[in-house]
C-alpha positions in Angstrom: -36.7 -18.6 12.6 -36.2 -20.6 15.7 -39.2 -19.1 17.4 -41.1 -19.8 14.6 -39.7 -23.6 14.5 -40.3 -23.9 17.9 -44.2 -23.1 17.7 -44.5 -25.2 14.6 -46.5 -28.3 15.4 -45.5 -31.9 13.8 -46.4 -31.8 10.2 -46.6 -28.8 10.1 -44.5 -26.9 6.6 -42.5 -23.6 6.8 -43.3 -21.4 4.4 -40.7 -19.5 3.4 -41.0 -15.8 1.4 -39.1 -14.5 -1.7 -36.0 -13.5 0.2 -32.1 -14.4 1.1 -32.1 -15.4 4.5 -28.3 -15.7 6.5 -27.8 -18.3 8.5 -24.9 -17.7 11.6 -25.7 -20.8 13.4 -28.4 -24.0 12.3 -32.4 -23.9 13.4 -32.8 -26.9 15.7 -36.2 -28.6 15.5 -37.4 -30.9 18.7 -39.4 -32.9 20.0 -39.6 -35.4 17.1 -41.4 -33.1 15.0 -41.1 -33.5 11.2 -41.5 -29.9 9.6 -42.0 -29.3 5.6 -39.8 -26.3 4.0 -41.2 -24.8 1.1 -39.7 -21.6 -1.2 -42.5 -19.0 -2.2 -41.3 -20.7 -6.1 -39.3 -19.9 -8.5 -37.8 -17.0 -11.1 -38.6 -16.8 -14.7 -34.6 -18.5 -15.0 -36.6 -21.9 -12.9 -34.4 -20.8 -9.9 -35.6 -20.5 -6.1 -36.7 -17.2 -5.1 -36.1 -18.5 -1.5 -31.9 -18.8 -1.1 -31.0 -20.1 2.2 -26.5 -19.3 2.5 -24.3 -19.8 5.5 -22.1 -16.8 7.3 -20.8 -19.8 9.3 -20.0 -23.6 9.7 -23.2 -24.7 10.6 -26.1 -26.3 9.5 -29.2 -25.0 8.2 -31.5 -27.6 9.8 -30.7 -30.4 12.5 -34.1 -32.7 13.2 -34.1 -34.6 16.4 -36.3 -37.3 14.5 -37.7 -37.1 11.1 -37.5 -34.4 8.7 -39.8 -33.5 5.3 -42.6 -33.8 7.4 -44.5 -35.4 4.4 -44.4 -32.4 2.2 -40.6 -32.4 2.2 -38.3 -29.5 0.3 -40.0 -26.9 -2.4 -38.4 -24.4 -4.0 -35.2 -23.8 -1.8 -31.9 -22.8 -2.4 -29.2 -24.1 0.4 -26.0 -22.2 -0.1 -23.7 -23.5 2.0 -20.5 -20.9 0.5 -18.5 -24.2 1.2 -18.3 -23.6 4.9 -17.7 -26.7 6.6 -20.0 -27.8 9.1 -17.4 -30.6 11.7 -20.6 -33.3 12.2 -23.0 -35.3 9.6 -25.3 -33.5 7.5 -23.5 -30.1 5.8 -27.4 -28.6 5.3 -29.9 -30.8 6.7 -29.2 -33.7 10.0 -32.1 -36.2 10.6 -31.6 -37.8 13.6 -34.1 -40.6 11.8 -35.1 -40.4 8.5 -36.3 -38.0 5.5 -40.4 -38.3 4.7 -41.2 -36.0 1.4 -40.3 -34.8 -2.2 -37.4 -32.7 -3.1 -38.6 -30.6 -5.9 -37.4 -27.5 -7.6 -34.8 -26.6 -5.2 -30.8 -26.7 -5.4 -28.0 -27.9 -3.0 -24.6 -26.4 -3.7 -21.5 -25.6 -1.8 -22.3 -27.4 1.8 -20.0 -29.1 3.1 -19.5 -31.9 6.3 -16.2 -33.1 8.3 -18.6 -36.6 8.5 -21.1 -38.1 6.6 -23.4 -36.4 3.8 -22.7 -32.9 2.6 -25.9 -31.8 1.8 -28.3 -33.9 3.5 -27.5 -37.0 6.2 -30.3 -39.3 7.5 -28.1 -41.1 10.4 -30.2 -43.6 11.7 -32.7 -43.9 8.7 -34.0 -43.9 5.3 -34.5 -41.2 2.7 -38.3 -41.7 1.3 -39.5 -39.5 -1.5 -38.9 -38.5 -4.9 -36.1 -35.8 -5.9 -37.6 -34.1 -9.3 -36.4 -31.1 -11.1 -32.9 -30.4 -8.6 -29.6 -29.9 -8.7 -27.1 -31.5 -5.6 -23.5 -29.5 -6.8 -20.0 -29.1 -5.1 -21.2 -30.5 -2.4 -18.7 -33.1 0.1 -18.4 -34.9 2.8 -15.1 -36.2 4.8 -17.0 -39.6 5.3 -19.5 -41.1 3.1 -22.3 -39.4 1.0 -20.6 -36.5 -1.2 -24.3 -35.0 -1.3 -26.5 -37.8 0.0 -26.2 -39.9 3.0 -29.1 -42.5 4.0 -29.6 -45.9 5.6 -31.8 -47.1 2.9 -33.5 -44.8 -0.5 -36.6 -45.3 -1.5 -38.3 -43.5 -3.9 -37.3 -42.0 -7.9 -34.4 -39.3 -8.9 -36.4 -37.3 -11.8 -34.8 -34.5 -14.3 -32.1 -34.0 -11.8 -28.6 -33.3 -11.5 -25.5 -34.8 -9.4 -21.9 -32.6 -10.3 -19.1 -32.5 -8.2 -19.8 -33.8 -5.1 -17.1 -35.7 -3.2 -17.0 -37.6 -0.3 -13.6 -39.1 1.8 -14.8 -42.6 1.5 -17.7 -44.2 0.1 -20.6 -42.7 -2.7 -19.4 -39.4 -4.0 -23.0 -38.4 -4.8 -25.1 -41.1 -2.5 -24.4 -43.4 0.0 -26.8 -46.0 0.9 -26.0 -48.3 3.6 -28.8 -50.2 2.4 -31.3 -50.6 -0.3 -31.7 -48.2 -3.2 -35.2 -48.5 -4.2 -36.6 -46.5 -7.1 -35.7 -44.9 -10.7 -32.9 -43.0 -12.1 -34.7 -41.2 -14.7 -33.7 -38.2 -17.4 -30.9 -37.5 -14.5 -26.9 -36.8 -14.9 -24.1 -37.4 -12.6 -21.3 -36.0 -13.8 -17.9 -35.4 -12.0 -18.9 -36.9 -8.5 -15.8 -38.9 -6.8 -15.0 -40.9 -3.6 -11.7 -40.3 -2.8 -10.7 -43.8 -1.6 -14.0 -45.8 -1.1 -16.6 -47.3 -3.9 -18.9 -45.3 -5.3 -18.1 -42.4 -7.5 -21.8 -41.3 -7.9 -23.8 -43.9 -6.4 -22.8 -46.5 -3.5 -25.9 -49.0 -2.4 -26.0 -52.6 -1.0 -28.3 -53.2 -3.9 -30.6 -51.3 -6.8 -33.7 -52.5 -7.6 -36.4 -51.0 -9.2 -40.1 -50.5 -7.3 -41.9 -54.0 -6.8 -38.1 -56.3 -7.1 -38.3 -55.0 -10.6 -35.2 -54.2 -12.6 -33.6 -50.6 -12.1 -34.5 -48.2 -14.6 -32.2 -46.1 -15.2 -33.9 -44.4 -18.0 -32.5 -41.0 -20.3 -30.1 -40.6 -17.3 -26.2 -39.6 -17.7 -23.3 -41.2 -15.2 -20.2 -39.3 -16.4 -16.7 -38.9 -15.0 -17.5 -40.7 -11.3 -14.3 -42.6 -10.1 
């Protein structure tokens, strides 16, 4: 997978084929480039048919720069078997930020000594929409239980938040900044920060698209402390 990462060309998306594959150590992508990863779809059950797991502490992806290339996550299961990877970003580092949609795909079990269990954007923002996915038992020993970002712009949709933890602050998502977007027919149920704020969501502020209010629509915040 590394070769084929390494002749990948910015923009480009990985296309991935109904299989389980192992990761013993994370694919490194450089250079800047921003790479899409999309599942060949999902089962008759709506789960991937493309299941990504750890036989180690690593991570799955580490971006030098931006990740999502545009086209962002389809159809992916990340497995992380709750082997804890020491640095930020338990299944997916962005050195930068996080262009594209997360759709259809599933986060459970990853795990990070720092900041965001499942996905960390160090130095910038998540932008995209996460529809129809499920971020579960996933924690981090810093902030961001499953989500860590500078800034989020975009709408959660029909998803779901259980049981992610982090050390300190947002035991689901941890926004240094801004939260920009919609909370819509979602639940967050069971996600805690162990001595910061935050239980599901921590953000400097929430607004809705346009400085309009936060809609937080059909959604479910359960059990967060």
């Amino acid at each position: 997978m590394q070769s084929a990462v390494g002749k990948a060309s910015n923009g480009d998306t990985l296309l991935f084929p109904e299989s389980t594959f192992v990761f013993g150590a994370g694919v490194s992508v450089e250079g800047g480039k921003s790479l899409g990863l999309w599942g060949a779809g999902l089962s008759e059950s709506g789960q991937p048919l493309t299941v990504l797991e750890k036989s180690d502490a690593c991570r799955f992806f580490n971006f030098a720069g931006d990740g999502g290339g545009g086209s962002g996550i389809r159809s992916i299961a990340f497995n992380g078997k709750e082997r804890t990877f020491r640095g930020d970003g338990g299944a997916i580092y962005c050195n930068s930020s996080f262009i594209g949609d997360i759709l259809n795909s599933s986060f459970a079990g990853n795990s990070a000594g720092g900041n965001g269990g499942a996905i960390c954007c160090y130095f910038g923002s998540f932008t995209g929409d996460i529809q129809s996915s499920s971020f579960a038992g996933n924690g981090a020993g810093g902030i961001g239980g499953a989500i860590r970002c500078s800034g989020f712009t975009g709408d959660i949709l029909s998803s779901s938040f259980a049981g992610n933890g982090a050390g300190w602050n947002g035991g689901a998502i941890n926004c240094n900044g801004n939260f920009t977007g919609a909370v819509q027919s979602s639940s967050f149920v069971d996600n805690y920060s162990v001595s910061g704020w935050g239980g599901a969501i921590r953000c400097g502020s929430f607004t809705g698209k346009d400085d309009a209010f936060a809609d937080l629509g059909g959604s479910r915040f359960l059990q967060n402390y």
